[in-house]
N, C-alpha and C positions, 0 to 999 in steps of 0.2 A: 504494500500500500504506500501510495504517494503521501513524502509528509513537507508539505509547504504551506507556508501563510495563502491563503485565500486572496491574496491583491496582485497586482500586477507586478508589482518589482521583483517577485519571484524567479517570473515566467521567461523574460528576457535571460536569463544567465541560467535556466533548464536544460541540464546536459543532456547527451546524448541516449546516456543508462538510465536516468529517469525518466526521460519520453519513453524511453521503451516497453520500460517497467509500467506506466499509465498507460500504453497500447494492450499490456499483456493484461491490465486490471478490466479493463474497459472488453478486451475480449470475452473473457472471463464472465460478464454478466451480460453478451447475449444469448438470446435463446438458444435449447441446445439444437433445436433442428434445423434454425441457420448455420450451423457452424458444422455438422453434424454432416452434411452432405459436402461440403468442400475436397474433393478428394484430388490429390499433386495440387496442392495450392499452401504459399507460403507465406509469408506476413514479413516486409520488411520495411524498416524505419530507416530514411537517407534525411539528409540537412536540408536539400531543397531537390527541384527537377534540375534535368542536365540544362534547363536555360538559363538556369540561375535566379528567375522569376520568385514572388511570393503569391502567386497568382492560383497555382495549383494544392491542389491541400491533399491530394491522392490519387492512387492510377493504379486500373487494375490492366495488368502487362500479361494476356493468355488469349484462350480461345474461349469462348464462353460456350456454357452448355447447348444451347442449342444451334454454335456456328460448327460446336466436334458433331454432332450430327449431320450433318452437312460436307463437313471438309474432312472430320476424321481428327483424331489426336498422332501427335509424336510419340506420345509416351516418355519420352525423355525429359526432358527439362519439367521443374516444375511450372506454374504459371507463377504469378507473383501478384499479390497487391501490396502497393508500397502509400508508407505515410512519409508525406515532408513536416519533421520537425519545426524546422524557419518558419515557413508560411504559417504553422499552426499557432506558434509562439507571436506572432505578429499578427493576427487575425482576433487573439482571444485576449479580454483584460482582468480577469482572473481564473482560478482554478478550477470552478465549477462550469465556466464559459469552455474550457481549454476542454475539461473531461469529454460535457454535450458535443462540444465540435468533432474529437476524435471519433467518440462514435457513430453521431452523423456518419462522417467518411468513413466507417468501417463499413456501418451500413449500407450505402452507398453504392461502396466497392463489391461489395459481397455479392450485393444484386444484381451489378455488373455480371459474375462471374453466372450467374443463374442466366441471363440473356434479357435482366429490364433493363431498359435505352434512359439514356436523361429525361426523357419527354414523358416517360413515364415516373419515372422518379419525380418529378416534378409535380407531376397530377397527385404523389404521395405524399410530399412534403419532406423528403431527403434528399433534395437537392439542392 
């Protein structure tokens, strides 16, 4: 469990191990049959996207389920959904903002990985 003051002066100087650790807390209380079906998919925590933006807060990097029907899997690699720490830490102005926001984009991502489009996400309110 994350142990930070609830303000923002926090949140700015949040390493790298405790975003990770508040990714793994925040995993940890969704439901199990979202997470439960995730199968070759990884969860990883980078500083930002490769443009260096604070624009993106997450990316699911794979074939989603119903494009491996379609196109078929490798099998190999796994897929990936990646959280940017920066963007999160710069988006949110205290801890309880920063928790809600990660799991939005866990949310988010995850969905992704099931085959909902933004447009749909959006009609949900996780987007």
């Amino acid at each position: 469990m994350i142990d930070l003051d609830d303000d923002a002066s926090g949140l700015g100087s949040m390493d790298a191990a405790t975003f990770e650790q508040l990714v793994i807390d925040e995993l940890d209380r969704l439901p199990d049959d979202m997470v439960d079906g995730l199968d070759n998919v990884v969860f990883v925590v980078e500083d930002r996207p490769e443009d260096g933006s604070l624009d993106l807060l997450g990316l699911y990097d794979g074939w989603s389920l119903t494009e491996r029907d379609r196109y078929g899997s490798s099998g190999e690699l796994p897929d990936r959904i990646i959280l940017y720490r920066e963007p999160h830490l710069a988006a949110c102005e205290s801890l309880e903002e920063l928790r809600d926001e990660v799991h939005t984009t866990l949310v988010h991502e995850i969905a992704h990985f099931y085959g909902i489009d933004d447009t749909r996400l959006h009609e949900l309110g996780w987007a």
